[in-house]
C-alpha atoms as an extended CHARMM CRD file, in Angstrom:
* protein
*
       135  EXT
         1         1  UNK       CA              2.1860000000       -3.3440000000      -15.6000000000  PROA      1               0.0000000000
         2         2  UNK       CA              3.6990000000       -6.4800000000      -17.3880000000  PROA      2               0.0000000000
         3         3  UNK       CA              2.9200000000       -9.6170000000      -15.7360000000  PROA      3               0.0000000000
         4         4  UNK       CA              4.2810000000      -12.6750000000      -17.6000000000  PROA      4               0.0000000000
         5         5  UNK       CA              4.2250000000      -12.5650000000      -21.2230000000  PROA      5               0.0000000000
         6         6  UNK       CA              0.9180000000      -10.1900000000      -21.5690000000  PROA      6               0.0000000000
         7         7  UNK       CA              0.9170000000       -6.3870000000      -20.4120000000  PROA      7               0.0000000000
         8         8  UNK       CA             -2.4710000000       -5.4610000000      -18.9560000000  PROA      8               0.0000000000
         9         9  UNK       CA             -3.4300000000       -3.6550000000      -21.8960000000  PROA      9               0.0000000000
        10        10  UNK       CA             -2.7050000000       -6.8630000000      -24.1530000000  PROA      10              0.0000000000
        11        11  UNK       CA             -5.9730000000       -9.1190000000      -23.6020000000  PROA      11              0.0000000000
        12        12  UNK       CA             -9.2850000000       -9.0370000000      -25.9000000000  PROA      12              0.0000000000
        13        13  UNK       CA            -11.7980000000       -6.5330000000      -25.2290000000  PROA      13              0.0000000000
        14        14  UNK       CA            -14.3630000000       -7.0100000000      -22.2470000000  PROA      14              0.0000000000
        15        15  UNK       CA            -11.2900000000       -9.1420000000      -20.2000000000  PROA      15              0.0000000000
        16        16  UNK       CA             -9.0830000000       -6.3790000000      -18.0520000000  PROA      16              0.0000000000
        17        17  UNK       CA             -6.3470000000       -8.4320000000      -16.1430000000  PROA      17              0.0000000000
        18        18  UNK       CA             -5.7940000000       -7.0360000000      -12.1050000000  PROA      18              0.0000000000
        19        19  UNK       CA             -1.6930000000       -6.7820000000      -11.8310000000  PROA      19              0.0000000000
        20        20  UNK       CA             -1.1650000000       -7.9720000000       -8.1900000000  PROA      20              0.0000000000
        21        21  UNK       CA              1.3510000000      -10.1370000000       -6.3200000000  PROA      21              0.0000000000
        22        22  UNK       CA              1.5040000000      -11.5670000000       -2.8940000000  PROA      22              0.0000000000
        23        23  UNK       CA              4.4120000000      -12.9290000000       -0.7490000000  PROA      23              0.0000000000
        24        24  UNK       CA              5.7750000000       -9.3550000000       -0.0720000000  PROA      24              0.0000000000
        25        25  UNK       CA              5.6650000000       -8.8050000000       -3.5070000000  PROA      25              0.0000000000
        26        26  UNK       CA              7.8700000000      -11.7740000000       -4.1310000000  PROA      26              0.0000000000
        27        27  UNK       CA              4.6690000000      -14.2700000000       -6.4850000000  PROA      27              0.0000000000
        28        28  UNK       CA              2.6140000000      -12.8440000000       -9.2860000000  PROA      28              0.0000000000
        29        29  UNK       CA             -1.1840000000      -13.4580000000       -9.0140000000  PROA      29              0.0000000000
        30        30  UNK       CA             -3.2880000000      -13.1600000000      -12.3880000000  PROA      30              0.0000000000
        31        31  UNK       CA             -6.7050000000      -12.6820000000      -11.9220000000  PROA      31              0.0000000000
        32        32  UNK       CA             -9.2130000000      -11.1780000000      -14.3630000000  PROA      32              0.0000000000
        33        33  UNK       CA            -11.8410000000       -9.6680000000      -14.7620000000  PROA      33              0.0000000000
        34        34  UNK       CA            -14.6330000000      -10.6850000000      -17.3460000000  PROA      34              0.0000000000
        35        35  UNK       CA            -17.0830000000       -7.6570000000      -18.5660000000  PROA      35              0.0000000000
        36        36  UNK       CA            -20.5700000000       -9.0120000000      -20.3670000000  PROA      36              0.0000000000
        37        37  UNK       CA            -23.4860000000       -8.8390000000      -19.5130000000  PROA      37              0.0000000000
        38        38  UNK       CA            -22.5650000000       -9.5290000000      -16.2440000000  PROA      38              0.0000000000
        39        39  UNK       CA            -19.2710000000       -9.2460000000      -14.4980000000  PROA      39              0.0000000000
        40        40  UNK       CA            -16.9740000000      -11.8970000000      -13.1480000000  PROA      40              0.0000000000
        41        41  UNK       CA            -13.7570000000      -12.2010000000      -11.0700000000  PROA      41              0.0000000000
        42        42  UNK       CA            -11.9170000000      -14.8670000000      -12.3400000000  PROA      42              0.0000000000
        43        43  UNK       CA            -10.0750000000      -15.8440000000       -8.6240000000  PROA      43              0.0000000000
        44        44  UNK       CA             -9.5060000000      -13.9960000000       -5.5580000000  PROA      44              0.0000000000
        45        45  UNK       CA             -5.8980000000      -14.5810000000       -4.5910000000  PROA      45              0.0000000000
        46        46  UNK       CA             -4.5110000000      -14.3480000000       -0.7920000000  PROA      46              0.0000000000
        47        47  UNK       CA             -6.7490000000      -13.3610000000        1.9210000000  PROA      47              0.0000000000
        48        48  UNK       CA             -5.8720000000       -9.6160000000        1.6950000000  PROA      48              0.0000000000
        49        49  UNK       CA             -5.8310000000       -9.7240000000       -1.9760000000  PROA      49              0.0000000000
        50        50  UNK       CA             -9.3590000000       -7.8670000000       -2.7010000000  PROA      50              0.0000000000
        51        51  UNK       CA             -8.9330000000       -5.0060000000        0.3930000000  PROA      51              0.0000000000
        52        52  UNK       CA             -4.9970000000       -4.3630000000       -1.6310000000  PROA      52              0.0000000000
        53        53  UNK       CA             -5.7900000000       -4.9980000000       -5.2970000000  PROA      53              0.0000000000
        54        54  UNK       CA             -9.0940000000       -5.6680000000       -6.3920000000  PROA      54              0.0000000000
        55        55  UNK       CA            -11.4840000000       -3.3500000000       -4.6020000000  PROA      55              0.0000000000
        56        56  UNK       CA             -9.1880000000       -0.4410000000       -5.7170000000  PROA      56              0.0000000000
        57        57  UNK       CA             -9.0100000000       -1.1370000000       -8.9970000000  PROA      57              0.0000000000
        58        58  UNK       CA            -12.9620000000       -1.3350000000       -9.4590000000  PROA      58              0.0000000000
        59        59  UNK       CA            -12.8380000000        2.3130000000       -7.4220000000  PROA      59              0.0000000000
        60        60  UNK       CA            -10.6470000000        3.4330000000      -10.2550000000  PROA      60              0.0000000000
        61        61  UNK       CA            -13.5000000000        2.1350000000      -12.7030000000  PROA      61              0.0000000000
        62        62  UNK       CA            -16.0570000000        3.4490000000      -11.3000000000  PROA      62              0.0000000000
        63        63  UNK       CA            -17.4250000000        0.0320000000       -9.8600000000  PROA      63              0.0000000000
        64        64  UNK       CA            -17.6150000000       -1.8500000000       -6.4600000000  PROA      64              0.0000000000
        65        65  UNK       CA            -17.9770000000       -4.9280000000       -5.4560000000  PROA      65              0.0000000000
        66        66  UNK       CA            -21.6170000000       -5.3950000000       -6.0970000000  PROA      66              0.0000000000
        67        67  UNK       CA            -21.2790000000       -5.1030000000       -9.6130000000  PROA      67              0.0000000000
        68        68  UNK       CA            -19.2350000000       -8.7130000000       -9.7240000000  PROA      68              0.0000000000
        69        69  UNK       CA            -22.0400000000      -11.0430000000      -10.2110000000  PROA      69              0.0000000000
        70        70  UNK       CA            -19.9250000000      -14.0530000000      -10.3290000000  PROA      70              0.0000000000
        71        71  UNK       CA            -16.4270000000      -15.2460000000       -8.5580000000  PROA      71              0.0000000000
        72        72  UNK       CA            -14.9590000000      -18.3300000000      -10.6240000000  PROA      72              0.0000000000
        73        73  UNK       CA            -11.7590000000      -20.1430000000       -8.8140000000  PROA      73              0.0000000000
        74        74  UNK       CA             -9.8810000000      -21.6560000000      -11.3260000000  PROA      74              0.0000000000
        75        75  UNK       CA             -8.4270000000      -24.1370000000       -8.8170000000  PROA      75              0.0000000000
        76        76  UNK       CA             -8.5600000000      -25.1150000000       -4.8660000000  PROA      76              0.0000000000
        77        77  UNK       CA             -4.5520000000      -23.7090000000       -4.1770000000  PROA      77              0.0000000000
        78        78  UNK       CA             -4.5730000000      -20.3200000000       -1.9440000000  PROA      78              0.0000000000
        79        79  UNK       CA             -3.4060000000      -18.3270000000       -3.8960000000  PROA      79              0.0000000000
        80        80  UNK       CA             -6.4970000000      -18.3560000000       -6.1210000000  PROA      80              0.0000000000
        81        81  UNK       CA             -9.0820000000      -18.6270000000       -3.6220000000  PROA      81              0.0000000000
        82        82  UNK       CA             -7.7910000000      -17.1090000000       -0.4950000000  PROA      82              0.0000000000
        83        83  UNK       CA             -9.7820000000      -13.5560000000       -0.8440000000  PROA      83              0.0000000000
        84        84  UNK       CA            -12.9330000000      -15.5720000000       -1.3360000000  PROA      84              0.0000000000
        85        85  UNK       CA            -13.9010000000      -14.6370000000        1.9590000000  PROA      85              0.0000000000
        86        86  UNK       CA            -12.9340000000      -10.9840000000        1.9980000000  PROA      86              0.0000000000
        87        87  UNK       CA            -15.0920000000      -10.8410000000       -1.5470000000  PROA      87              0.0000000000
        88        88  UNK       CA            -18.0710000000      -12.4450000000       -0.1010000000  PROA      88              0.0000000000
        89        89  UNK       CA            -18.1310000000       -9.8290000000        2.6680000000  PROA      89              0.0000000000
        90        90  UNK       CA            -18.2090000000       -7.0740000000        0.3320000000  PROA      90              0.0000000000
        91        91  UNK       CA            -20.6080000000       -8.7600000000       -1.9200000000  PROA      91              0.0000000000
        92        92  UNK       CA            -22.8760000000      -11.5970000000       -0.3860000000  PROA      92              0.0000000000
        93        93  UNK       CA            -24.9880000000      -11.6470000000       -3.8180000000  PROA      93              0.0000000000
        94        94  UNK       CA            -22.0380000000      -12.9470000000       -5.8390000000  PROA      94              0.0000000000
        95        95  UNK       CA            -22.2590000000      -16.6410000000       -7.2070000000  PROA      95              0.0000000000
        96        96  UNK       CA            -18.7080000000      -18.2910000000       -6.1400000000  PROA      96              0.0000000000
        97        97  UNK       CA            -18.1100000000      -21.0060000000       -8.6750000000  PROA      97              0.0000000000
        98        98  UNK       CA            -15.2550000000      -23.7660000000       -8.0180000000  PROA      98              0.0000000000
        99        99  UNK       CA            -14.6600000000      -27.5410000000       -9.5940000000  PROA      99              0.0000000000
       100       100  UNK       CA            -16.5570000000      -29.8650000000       -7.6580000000  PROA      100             0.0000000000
       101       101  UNK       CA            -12.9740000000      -31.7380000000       -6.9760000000  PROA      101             0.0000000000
       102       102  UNK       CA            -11.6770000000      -28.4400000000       -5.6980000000  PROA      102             0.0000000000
       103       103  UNK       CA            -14.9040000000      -27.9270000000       -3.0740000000  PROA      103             0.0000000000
       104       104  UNK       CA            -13.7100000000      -29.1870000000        0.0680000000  PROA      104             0.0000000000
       105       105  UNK       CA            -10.4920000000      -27.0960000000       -0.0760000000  PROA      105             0.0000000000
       106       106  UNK       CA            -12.5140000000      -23.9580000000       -0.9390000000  PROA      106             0.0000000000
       107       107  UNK       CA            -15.0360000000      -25.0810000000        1.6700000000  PROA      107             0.0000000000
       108       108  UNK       CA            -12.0420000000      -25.3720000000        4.5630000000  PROA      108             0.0000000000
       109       109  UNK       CA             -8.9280000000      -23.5200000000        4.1320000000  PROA      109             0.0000000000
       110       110  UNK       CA             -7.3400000000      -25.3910000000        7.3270000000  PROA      110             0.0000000000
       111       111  UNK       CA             -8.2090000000      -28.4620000000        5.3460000000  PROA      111             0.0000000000
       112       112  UNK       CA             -6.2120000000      -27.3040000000        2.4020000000  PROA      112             0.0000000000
       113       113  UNK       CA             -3.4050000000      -26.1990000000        4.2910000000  PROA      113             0.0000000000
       114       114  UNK       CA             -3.2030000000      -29.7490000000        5.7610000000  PROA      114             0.0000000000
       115       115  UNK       CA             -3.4800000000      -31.5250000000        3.2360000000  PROA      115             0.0000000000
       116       116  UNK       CA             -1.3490000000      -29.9510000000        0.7570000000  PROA      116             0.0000000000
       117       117  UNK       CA              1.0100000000      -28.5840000000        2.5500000000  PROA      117             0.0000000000
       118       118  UNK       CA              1.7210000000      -30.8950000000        5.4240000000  PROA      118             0.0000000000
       119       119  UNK       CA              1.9200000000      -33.7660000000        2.8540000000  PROA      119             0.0000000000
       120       120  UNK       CA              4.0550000000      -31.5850000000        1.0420000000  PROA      120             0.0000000000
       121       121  UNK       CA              6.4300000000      -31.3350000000        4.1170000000  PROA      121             0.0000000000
       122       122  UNK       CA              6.5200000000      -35.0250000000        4.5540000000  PROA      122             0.0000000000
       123       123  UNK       CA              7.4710000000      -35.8520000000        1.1240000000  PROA      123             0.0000000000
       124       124  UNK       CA              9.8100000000      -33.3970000000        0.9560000000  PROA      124             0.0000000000
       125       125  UNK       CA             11.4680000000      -33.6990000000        4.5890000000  PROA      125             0.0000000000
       126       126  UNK       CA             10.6150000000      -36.3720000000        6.1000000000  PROA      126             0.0000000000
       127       127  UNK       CA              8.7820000000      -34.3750000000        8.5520000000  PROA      127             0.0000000000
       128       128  UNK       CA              6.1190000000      -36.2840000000       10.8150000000  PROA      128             0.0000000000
       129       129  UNK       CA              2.4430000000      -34.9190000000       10.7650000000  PROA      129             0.0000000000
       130       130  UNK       CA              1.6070000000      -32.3700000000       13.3700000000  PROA      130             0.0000000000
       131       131  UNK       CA             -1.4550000000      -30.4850000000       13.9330000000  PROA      131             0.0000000000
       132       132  UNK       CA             -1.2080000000      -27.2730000000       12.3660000000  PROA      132             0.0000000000
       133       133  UNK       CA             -3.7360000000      -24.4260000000       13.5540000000  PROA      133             0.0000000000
       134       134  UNK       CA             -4.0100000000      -21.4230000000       10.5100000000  PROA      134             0.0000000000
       135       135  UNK       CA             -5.7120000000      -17.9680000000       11.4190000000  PROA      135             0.0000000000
């Protein structure tokens, strides 16, 4: 799969890029993962993103989750820690690693949503704050 300007096949040895998207298919997500001495996931994507992308393509390796020793998130937006949670489920063992600036959006997702996006809204819109409930 091409993603971008690299093909999966395209990146230096022990670094294997997931091809996934989210949005129904409409947004690209890049994650990676890093083989050394010890595996990492470099971001998680959208909630469902490890149940539909990565957790299949470690079956098709021969691996699980257990054998990712470390989650990094590159950033606090959704889209790169959103399957954080699904992850951890699978594998509780696994060191989650996030810029300290980035924290409290990682930490609270509904905290995130409002402050990104809600500010977002009133920039763009004019629309007043309202209390926003995600699931």
């Amino acid at each position: 799969m091409s993603i971008g300007r690299l093909s999966a096949g395209e990146f230096p040895e022990g670094i294997e890029m997931i091809p996934c998207t989210f949005a129904d298919g409409k947004a690209l997500l890049q994650l990676y993962l890093v083989k050394s001495e010890r595996m990492a996931l470099i971001d998680t994507g959208v909630a469902d993103t490890p149940q539909n992308y990565i957790f299949p393509y470690l079956h098709e390796r021969g691996w699980t989750a257990k054998d990712v020793s470390m989650v990094v998130n590159t950033h606090g937006h959704h889209d790169h820690f959103g399957g954080n949670g699904q992850f951890y489920q699978a594998n509780p063992q696994a060191e989650i690693a996030v810029h300290r600036n980035d924290l409290e959006w990682v930490e609270n997702p509904q905290r995130h949503f409002n402050e990104m996006y809600h500010s977002y809204l009133i920039r763009a819109n004019g629309i007043p704050m309202i209390s926003m409930k995600i699931r």
